[in-house]
N, C-alpha and C positions, 0 to 999 in steps of 0.2 A: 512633677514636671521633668519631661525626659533629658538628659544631659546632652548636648551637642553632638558627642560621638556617635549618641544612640541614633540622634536625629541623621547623622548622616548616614548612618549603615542600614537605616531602616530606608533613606531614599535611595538607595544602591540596592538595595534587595528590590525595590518597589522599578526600578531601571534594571537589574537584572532581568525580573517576570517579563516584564513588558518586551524586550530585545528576545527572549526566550518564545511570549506568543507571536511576535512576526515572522521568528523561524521556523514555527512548526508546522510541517506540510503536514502535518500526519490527515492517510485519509480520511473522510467524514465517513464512506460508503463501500462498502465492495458490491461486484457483481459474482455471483455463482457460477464455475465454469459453464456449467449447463446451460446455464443464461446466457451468457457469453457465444455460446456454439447456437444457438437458437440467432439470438443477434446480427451474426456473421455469419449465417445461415452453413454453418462448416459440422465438420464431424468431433463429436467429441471427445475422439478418442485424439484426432491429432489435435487439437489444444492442449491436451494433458502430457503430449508425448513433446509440446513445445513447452509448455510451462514444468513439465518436471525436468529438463535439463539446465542443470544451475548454468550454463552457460549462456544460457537464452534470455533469462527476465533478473534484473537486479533487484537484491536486497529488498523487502517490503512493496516488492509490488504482487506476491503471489500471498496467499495467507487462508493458513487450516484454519476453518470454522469447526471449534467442536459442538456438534449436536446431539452428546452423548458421552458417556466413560470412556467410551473405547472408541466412538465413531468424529470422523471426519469429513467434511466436503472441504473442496478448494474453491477461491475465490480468488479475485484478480481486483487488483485496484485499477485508476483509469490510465495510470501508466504502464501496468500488466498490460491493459487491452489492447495499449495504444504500441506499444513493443509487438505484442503479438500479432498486430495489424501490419506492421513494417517488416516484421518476418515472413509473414505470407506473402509478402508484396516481394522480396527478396526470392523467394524459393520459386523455383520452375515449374510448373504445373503439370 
């Protein structure tokens, strides 16, 4: 029979998890830029020229797929898309 202690540290770890699954936005999904430029029917070189400048898209919204050793595609979460939607909406055509 577990001691008191144990019981309460085991329902504070068990209230940690849970406070920990309501924060995590992590996303379910990415789109491939490629995907992305087909979508927004845009050029794919300027997506990439908006998503590789770290000053454009935050933290985990952009993310290397590797499909290989050495190889990489980018992919955008829906915050990626949705930033790089507000960017183009921003810049003068």
């Amino acid at each position: 029979m577990p001691c008191r202690a144990e019981e309460q540290l085991e329902l504070a770890l068990e209230d940690l998890l849970v406070a920990v699954a309501e924060e995590d936005d992590a996303p379910t999904h990415v789109c491939t830029i490629d995907y992305v430029a087909k979508m927004l029917d845009e050029d794919v070189e300027l997506l990439e020229a908006i998503a590789y400048n770290n000053d454009n898209l935050t933290y985990g919204s952009i993310i290397s797929v590797y499909v290989g050793p050495d190889e990489t595609i980018t992919a955008l979460t829906d915050d990626g898309i949705d930033l790089v939607l507000r960017i183009k909406a921003k810049s003068p055509r």
